[in-house]
N, C-alpha and C positions, 0 to 999 in steps of 0.2 A: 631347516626351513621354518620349522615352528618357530621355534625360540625368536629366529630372526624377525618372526612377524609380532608377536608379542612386543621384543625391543623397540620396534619401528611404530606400534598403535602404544607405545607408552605414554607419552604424554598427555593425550585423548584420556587413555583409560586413568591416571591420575586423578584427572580435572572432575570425571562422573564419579571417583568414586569420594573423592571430598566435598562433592556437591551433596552427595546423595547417604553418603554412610555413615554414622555417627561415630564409630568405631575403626579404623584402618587396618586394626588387628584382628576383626572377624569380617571379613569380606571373603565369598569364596563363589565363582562363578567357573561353567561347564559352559567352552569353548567347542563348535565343533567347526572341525577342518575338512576342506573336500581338497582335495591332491590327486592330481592326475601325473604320473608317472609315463615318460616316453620312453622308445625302445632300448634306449641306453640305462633305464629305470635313474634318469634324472627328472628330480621332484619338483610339480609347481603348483604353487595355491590358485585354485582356482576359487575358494570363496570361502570366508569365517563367517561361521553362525554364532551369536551370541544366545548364548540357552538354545538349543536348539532340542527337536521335538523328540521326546521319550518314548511317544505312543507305538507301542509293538503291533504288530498285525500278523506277525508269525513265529514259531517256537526257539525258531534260529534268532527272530528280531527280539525274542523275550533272554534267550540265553545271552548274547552277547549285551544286551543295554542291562539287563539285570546284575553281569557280574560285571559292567563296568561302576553301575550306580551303587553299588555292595561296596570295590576300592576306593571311589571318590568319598563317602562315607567313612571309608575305617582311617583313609589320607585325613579327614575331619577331625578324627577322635573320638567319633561313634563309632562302638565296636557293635556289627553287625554280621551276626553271626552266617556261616557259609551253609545252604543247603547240602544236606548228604545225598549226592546224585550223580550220576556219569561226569557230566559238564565239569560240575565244579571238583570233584574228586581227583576228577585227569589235570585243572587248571592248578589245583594245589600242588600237586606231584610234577611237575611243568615246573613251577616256583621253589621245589626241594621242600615243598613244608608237607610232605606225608602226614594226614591224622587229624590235621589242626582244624578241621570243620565238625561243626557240630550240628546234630539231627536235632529238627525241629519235634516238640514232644507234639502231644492231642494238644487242640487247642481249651483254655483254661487252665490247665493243669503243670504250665510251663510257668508263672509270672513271678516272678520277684515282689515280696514285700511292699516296694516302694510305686511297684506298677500295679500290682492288686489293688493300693492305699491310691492311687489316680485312677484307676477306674472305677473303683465307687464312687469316687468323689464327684468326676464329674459325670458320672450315672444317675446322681441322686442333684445334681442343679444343673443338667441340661438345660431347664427352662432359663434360667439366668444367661442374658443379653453376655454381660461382663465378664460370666466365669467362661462362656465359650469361647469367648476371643482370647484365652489364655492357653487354651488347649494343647499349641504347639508349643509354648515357652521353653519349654523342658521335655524332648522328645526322652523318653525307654526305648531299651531297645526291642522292646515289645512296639512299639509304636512304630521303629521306623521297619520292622518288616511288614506290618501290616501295609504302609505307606509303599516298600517295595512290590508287595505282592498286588497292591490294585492298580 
């Protein structure tokens, strides 16, 4: 049923994204689907959200949009590493990858070279207009869990 809906708003989502994207080969948008399933558990869309809202309001709403936003990331090529904790330890073992998550260290004490060398940087020209609006260009993945965790 997905896929079928996707097929059928192809042309639509074509037209916006060569209107709108400079690039065709980095485009990447989070679809959500409402389906309501009848007693026969046959599937129907009852409505697509484009982008649709991330805000958690509860721990169950933080575990599941968290380790959905964690795959759509690592399906990106950001590797964003998995918290060591019930959730994702049982979700890894579920997937046959036993182990493959890694504990977050204290914070400071974790950073790579390259993300220590971006956070002084833009620690020490905050004030600058120009260097802020660069800030995302090049996310670490110190960056995007910060980004997941708020």
């Amino acid at each position: 049923v997905v896929v079928k809906t996707i097929i059928a708003s192809e042309k639509t989502v074509n037209s916006h994204v060569k209107a709108n994207c400079a690039r065709r080969s980095c485009v990447h948008e989070l679809f959500g689907f409402d389906i309501f399933l009848d007693q026969c558990l046959k599937p129907y869309v009852l409505e697509v959200n484009i982008s649709p809202s991330l805000h958690s309001n509860s721990q169950l709403d933080r575990n599941i949009k968290g380790g959905m936003m964690r795959d759509i990331l690592n399906m990106a090529c950001f590797q964003l590493p998995c918290r060591k904790d019930a959730v994702c330890g049982a979700a890894m073992e579920k997937l046959g990858h036993p182990g493959e998550w890694k504990e977050y260290p204290a914070p400071g004490n974790h950073l790579q070279s390259d993300e220590r060398a971006k956070h002084a940087y833009y620690a020490n020209n905050h004030s600058v207009k120009e260097v802020r609006a660069t800030i995302l260009d090049k996310l670490t993945p110190d960056d995007l869990r910060i980004l997941m965790e708020s």
